[in-house]
Structures are given as structure tokens and as C-alpha cells.
C-alpha positions as CSV (number, residue, x, y, z in Angstrom):
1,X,88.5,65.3,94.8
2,X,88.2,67.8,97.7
3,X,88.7,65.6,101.1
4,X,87.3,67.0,104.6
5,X,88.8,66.2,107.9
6,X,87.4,63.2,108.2
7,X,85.3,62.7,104.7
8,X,85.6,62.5,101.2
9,X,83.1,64.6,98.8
10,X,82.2,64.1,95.7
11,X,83.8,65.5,93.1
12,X,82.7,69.7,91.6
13,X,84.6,70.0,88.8
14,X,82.1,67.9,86.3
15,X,79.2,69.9,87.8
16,X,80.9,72.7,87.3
17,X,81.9,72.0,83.9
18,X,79.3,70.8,82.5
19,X,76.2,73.2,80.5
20,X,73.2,74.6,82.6
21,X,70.4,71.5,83.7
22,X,73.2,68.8,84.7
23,X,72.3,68.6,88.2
24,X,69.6,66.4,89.5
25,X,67.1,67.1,91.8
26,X,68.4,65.0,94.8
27,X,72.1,65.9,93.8
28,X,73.2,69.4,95.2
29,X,72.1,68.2,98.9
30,X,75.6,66.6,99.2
31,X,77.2,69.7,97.1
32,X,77.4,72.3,100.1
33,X,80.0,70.7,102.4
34,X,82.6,70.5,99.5
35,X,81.6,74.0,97.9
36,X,82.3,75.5,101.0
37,X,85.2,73.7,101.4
38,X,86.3,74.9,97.9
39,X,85.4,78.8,99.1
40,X,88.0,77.7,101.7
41,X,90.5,77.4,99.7
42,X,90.4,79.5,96.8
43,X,88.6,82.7,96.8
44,X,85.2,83.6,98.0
45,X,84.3,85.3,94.6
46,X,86.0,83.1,92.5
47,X,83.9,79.9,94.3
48,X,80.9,82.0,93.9
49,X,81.6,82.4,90.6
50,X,82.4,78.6,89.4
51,X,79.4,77.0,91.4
52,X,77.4,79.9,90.0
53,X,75.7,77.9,88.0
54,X,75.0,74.5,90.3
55,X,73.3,77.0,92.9
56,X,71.2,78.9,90.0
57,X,69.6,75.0,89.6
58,X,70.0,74.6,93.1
59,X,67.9,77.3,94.2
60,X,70.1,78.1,96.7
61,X,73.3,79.7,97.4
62,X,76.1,76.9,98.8
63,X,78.2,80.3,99.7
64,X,76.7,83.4,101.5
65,X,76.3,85.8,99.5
66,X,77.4,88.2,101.9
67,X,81.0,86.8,102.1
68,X,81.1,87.0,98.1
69,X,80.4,90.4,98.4
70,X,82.8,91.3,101.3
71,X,85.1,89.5,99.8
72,X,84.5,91.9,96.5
73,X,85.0,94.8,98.3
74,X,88.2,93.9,100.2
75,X,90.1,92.6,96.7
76,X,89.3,95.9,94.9
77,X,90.7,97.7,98.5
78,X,93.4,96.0,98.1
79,X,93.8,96.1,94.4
80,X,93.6,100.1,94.9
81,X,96.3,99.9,98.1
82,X,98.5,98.2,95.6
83,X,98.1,100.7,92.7
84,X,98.7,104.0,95.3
């Protein structure tokens, strides 16, 4: 269970596990404080990519896009620094 500063949140990794449809209607409005806090500390593409499919039922994205995406960009940079 990921824990905040001064919180507990529920538990991803059976959302994340489980097949597409899992998630209820009412249950992803307390899912965005603890995917962001998983972003936090792992990767912002990896958490993009394991909570891919609790935002697709969402309808919304827990992580901005845009940090996925910079995120992208700077691995492969670095990927390529590492390679030269």
C-alpha cells in the first residue's frame, strides 16, 4: 500500500492487475493521489504505462500526459548519451 505524508491510499496493484472493466464508476476518484504518488516513485512512463488501463475506464489521465512524454524523450537522450 502506497502511504502519503499524512494518509494511507488504497491499494493499485489489484486495479492494475486485474482485466479491462474492473473499476467502478465511483472508484478511480480516490485513484489519482496514489497514482501520482506511484509516478513519484517509479518512472513517469512506466506509471503511465501500468495505470494505462484504470485511466482508459477512467476517462481521464491520473498522470499528465505531458510528463510521460518528457519523460520519453529524456530516457532515450540519455539512453543515446550512454551508447556514445
Amino acid at each position: 500500500m502506497l502511504r502519503g505524508r499524512n494518509q494511507e491510499f488504497p491499494d493499485l496493484w489489484p486495479f492494475i492487475a486485474q482485466s479491462k472493466n474492473t473499476l467502478s464508476r465511483d472508484g478511480h476518484n480516490n485513484l489519482r493521489e496514489p497514482a501520482e504518488e506511484l509516478a513519484n516513485l517509479i518512472s513517469q512512463v512506466l506509471a503511465g504505462y501500468l495505470l494505462e488501463n484504470i485511466q482508459e475506464q477512467a476517462g481521464e489521465a491520473f498522470i499528465d500526459p505531458a510528463r510521460v512524454s518528457e519523460n520519453r524523450l529524456l530516457a532515450k537522450f540519455s539512453l543515446a548519451q550512454q551508447r556514445h
